[in-house]
C-alpha positions in Angstrom: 82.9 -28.2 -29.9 81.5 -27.6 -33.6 79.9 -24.2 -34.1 76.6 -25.2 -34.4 75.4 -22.0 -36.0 77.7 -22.8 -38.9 76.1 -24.6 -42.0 76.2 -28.2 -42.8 78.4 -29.8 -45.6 75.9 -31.9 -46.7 72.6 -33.4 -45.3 71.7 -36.6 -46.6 68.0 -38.1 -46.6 67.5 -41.8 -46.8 64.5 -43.6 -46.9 66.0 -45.8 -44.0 69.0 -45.1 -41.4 69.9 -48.0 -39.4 72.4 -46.5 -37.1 73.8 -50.1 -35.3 73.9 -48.3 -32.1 71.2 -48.3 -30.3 71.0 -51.6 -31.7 68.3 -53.1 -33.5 67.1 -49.6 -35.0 65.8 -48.7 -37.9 64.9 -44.7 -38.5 62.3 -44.2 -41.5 62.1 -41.1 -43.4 65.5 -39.1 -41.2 68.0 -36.8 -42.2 71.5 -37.2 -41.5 73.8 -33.9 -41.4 77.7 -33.8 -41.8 80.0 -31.1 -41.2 83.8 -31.0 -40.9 83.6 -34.8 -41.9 81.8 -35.5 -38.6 78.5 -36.5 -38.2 76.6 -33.3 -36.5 73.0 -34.1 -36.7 70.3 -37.1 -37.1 66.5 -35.9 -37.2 63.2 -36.4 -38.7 63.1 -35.3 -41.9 60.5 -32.7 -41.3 63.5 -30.8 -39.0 66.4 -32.1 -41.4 64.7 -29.8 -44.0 64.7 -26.8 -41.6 68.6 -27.3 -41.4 71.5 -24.5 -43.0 73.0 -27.4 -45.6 75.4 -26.4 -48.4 74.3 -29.5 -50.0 70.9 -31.1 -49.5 70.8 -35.1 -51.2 67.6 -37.0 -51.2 68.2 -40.6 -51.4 64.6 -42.3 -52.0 64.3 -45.9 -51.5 67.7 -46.1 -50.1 69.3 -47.3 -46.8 72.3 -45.2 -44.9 74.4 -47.2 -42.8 77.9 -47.2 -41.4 80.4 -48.4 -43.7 81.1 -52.0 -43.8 84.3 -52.9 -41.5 86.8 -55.6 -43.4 88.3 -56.9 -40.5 91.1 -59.2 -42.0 92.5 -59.3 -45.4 95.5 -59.5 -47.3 94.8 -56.0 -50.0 97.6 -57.0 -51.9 96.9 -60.8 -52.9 94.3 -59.5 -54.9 96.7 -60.2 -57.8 96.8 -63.6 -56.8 93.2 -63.7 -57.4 92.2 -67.2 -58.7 95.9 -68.5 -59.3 95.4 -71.9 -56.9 92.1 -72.5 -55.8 90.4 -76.0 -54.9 93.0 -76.8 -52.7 93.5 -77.3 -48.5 95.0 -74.5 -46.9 98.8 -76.1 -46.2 99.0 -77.1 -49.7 97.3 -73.5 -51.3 100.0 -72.1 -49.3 103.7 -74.1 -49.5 103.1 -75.2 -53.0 101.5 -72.0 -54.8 100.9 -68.7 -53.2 104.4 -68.9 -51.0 106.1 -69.7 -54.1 104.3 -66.7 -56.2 104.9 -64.2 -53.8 108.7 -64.8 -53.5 108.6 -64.6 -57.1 106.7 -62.1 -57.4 105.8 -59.9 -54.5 107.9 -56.3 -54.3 106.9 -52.3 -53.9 105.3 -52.0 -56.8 102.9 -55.1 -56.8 101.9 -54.3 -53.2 101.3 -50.8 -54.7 99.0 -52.0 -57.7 97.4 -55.4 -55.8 96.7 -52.7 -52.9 94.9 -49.8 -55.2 92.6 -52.7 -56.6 91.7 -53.9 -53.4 91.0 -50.4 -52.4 88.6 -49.5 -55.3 87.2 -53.0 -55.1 86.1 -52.4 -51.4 84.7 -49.0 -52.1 82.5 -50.6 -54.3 80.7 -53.0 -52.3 80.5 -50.4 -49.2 83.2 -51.1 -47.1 84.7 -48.0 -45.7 87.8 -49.6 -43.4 89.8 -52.8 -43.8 92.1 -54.5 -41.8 95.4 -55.5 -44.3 98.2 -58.0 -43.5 100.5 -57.8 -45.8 104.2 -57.3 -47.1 105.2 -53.8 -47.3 102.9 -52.0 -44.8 104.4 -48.4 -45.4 103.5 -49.0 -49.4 100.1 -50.1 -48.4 100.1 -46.9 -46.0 100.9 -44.6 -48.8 97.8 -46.1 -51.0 95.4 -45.8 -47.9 96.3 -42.4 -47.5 96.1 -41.5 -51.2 92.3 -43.2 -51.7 91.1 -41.6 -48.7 89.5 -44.9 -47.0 90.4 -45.9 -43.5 92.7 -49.0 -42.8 94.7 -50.8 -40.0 97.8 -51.7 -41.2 99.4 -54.4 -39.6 103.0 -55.4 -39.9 103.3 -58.9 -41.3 106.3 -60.5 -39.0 107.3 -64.2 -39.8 110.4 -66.3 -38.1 111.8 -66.1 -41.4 112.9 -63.3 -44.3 109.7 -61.9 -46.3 109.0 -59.6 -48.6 110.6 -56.2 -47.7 112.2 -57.5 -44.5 115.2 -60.0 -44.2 115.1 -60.5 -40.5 112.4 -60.5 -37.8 113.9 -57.7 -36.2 114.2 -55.5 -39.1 110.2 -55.8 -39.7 110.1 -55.0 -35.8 112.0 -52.2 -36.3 110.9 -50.6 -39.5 106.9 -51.7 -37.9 108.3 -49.4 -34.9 109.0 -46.7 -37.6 105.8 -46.6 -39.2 103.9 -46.5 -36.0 105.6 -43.8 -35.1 105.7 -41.6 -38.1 101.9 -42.6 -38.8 100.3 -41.9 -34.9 98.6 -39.1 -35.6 97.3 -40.1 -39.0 93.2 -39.5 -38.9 92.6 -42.4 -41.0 95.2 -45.1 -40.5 96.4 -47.2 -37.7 99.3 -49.1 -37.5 99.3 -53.1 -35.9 101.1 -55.9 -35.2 100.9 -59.0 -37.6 102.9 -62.0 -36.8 101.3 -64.4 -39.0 100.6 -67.0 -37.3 101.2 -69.5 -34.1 103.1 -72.4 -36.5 105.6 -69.2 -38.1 106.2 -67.5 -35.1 108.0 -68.8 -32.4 108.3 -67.7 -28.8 111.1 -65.1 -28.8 109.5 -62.8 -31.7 105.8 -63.1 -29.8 107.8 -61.9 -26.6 109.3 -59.1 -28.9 105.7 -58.3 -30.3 103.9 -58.2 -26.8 106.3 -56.1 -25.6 106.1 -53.7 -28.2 102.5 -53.8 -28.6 102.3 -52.6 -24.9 104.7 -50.0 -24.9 103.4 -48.6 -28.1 99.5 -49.4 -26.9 99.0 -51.2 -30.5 97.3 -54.2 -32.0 98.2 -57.7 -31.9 96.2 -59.4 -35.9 96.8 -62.9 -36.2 95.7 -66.3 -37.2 94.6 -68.7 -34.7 93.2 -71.9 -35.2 92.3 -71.2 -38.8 92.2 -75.5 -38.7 92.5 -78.5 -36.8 95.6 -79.5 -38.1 97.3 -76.8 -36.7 95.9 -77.0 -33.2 96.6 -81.0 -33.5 100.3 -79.8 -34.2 101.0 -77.8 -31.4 99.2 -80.3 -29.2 101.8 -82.7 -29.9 105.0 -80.3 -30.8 103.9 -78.0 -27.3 101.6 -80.2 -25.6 99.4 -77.0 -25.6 96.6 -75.2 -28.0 98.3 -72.2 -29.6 95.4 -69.9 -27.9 96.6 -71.3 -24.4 100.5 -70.3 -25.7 99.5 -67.0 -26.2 98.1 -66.7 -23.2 100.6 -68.0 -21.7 103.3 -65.5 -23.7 100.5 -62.7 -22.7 99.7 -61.5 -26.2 95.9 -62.4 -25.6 93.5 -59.0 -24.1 91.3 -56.1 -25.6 94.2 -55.4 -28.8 94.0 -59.1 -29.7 92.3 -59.8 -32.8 92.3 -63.9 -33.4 91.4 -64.5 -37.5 89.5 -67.5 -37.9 89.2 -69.7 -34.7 87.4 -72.7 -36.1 88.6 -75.1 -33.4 87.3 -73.6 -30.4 86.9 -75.5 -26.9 85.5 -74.4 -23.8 88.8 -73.6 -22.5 89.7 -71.6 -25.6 86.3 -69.9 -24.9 87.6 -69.2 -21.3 91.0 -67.7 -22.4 88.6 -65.4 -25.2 86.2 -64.3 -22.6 88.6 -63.6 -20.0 91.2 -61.4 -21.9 88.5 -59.8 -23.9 89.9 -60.6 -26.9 88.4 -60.3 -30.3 87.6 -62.6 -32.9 87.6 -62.1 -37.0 85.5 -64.8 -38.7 86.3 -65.2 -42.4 83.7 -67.8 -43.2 83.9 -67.6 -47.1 88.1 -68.3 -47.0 87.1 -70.9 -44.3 84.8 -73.0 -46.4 86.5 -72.4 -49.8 89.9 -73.8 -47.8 87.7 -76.7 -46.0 89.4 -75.2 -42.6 86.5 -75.6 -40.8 83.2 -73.6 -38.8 83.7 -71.0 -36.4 81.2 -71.1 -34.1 79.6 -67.4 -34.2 76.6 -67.9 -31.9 78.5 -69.5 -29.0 81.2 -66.4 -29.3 78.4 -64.2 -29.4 76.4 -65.4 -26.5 79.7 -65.8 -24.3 80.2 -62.5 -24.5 82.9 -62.4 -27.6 83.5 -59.3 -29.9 83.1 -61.3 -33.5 83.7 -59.0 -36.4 83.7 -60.2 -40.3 86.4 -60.4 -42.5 87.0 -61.4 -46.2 90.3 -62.8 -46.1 92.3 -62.0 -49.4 90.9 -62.4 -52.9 93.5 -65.5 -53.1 91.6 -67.5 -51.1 87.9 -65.8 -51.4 87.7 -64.9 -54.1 86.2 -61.3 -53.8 86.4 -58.8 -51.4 82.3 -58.1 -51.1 81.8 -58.1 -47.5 78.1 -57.3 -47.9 78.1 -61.1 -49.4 80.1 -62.5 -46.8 77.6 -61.2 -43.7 75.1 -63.2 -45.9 77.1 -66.6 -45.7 78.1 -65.5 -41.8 74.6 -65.0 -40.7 73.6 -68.2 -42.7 76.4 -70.3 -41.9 75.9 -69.1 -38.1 72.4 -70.9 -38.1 73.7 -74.1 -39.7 76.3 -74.5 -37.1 74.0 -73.3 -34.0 71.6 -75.9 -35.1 68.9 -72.9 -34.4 67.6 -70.6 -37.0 67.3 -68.2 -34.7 70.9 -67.6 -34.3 72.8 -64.5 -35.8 70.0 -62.4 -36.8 69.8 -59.7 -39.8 70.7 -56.9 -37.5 73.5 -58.5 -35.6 75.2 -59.3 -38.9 74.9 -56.1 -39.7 76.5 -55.2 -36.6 79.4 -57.9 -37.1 80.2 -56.1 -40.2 80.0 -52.9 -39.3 80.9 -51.9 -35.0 82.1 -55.0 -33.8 85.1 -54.3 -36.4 85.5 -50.7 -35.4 85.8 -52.1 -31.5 88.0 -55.1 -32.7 90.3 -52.5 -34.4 89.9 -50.2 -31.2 88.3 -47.4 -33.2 84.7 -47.4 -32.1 84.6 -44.4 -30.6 85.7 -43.0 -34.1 84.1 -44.9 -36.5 81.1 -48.3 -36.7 77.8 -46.5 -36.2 75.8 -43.3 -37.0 76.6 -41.1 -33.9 76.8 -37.6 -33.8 80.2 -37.2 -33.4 81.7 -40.1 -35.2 83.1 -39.5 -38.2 80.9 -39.5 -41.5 82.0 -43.4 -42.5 79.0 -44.1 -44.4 77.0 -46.2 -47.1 73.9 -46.4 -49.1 72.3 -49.3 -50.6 69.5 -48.6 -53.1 66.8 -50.7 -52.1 64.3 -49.8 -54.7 65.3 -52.6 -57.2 62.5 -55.7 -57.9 64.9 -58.1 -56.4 64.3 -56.5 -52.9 60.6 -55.7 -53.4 58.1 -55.5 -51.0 60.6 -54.3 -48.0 58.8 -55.7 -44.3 62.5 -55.2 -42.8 65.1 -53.0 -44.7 68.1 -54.4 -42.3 66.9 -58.1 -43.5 66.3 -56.9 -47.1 70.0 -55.8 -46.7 71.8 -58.7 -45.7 69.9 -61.4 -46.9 68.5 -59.7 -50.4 71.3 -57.2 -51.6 74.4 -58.0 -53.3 76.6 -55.5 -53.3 76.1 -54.1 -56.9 73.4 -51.9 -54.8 75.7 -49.8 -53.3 75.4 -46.3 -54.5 77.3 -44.3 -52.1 80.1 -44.5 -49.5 81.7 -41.5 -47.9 84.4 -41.6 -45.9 85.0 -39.1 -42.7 82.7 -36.8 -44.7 84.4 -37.6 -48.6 82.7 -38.6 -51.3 84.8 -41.2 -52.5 82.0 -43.4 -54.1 79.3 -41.1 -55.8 76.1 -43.1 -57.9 78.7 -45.8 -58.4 81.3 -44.0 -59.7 84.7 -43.6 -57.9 85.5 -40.1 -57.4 89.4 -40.5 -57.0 90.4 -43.5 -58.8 90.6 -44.4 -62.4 88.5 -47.9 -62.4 89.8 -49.0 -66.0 93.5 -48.3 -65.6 93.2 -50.3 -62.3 92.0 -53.2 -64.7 94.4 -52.7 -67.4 97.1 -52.9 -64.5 95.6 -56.0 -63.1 95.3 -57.5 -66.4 98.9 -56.9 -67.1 100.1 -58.4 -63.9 97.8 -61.4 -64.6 99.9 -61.7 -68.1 103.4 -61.6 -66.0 102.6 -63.9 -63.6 101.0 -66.5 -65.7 103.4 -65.8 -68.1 101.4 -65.2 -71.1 104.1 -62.8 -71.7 107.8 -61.9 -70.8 108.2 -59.4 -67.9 109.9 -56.4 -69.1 112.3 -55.3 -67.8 
């Protein structure tokens, strides 16, 4: 148990602290105390004041929240940012990125693409992402250098990739960096086959098996359109959720990334194995891939977090921005405008991601004893004047330029805007040298 005697790190007082659990709450004029990176203390301001705090920050006219979850993404690609767009998924992917990234994809572009996506999230709040990509243990090595939280998730494919020439070498070497990464406080190390129409039945035995010895996490694409469910209809004669159901890779550690085709029976198979589901609505719409049906999910019962997707197919990694089009999009699709409401976005974004990723009792809400993964969003500016509702000023109000904030398990990583451990205009000028090379506005040298 914390010594309570001891002084706090740092108390921070908000206009507004919306928690997320209890839900629906919004605290006016609290203090929020930190210590050891945990959160220790949440009181009226009146007793916050009367609080031992090294460090005493008043934040008028701003909102504390938990940091925003990413709960897919692909850090890496965003290097690939705007190289193919205005294209249907198949065609985005065989003809352009596929080709790029066995071009172009090694350590040291996973390194760079990685570090952007990093800084980039900082920026717009988000204090955890999810990242499927090639070269996990690079990725690793950024996460733990930036001093964010991530689940890493090993991307495995029926056929070579980036880093890994066989299946069972990205197994293995996954094994490896579950292993040597368990007891990291910040990172945590999943699954990734990439999705039902690259993986075949062997390597998802492999993974299931693996995944319950090791007690890890199963990320993949499922359903992400109708094509592919209309392909394994008449390869399998079953929908790829019903196959992995029938493999048992479906349960609690599942996370399925888009489900736009849903029927009832895939509803069934979601409910019953508790699975979770990442909605990516922006990738979904820019792709034409379809409408993932948030309310239903919701109402059955469904854990439906929000993801980005990668800045290839986004384009931007503002997750603030893509709660907005989730909670709209959610009413559209419901046919009810009731559906989705400002707090349960908020929620989406924030805890449902944290339980998707298995971390909630770590991370996803202000609780005393959760880590100190938090955000503020400066609601003072005239575009979010007069606030009624802070939480619906948030998400349907504030872009993410407002955040001002984020600390992660008690560091300041993001202070009045500024990033506190990364150099934001080297990150460009690396960007803008890898946009050179691989649009070849210049020779690579060697």
């Amino acid at each position: 148990m914390p010594n309570t005697a001891a002084p706090l790190d740092l108390l921070l007082l908000p206009t507004w602290l919306v928690p997320v659990e209890p839900a629906g709450v919004v605290l006016k004029e609290h203090g929020l105390g930190i210590r050891d990176g945990l959160i220790v203390y949440i009181g009226p301001k009146a007793e916050a004041l009367k609080q031992n705090a090294l460090e005493v920050r008043e934040l008028p006219g701003m909102l504390l929240s938990p940091g925003l979850i990413n709960a897919h993404g692909h850090a890496a690609m965003t290097l690939f940012r705007g190289l193919a767009d205005d294209l249907p998924l198949m065609t985005w992917l065989e003809n352009h990125i596929w080709p790029a990234e066995a071009k172009w994809v090694d350590e040291e572009f996973v390194r760079d693409g990685t570090d952007l996506a990093i800084a980039e999230q900082l920026k717009g709040g988000i204090t955890c992402f999810s990242d499927m990509y090639f070269y996990p243990q690079v990725a690793s090595e950024r996460v733990h250098n930036s001093g964010i939280r991530a689940q890493i998730t090993v991307p495995v494919l029926d056929f070579p990739i980036p880093g890994a020439r066989t299946t069972d070498e990205a197994l293995h070497k996954g094994v490896e960096l579950f292993n040597d990464l368990k007891h990291h406080p910040r990172i945590k190390i999943a699954f990734g086959p990439h999705a039902p129409y690259t993986v075949g039945d062997e390597n998802l035995e492999k993974i299931r098996v693996l995944a319950d010895e090791l007690d890890a996490m199963i990320h993949m694409h499922m359903h992400e359109t109708a094509f592919e469910v209309q392909q394994s209809v008449e390869q399998r004669n079953e929908r790829p959720l019903a196959r992995l159901n029938r493999l048992g890779l479906l349960g609690p550690r599942f996370q399925a990334v888009h489900m736009t085709q849903i029927s009832d029976e895939d509803l069934a198979l979601l409910v019953e194995s508790n699975s979770s589901v990442i909605h990516c609505p922006e990738s979904n719409l820019k792709l034409a891939s379809g409408f993932c049906p948030v309310e239903r999910l919701w109402q059955a019962g469904v854990n439906v977090a929000v993801g980005t997707d990668g800045a290839a197919s986004n384009n931007d990694l503002d997750l603030l921005g893509e709660t907005r089009t989730a909670a709209l999009l959610a009413k559209a699709v419901a046919g009810s405008a009731t559906a989705l409401d400002a707090h349960r976005a908020l929620r989406m974004a924030t805890l449902n991601g944290a339980r998707a990723m298995g971390i909630q009792a770590d991370t996803g809400s202000l609780e005393i004893g959760k880590a100190a993964d938090i955000v503020a969003f400066d609601l003072s500016g005239l575009a979010q004047q007069p606030v009624y509702d802070p939480v619906s000023q948030l998400i349907y109000a504030t872009g993410r330029d407002c955040v001002t904030h984020v600390w992660v398990a008690g560091k300041h990583l993001l202070d009045d805007k500024r990033l506190t451990r990364m150099d934001e205009q080297t990150l460009c000028e690396t960007a803008k040298a890898w946009g050179q090379r691989i649009s070849g506005q210049k020779s690579q040298t060697e």
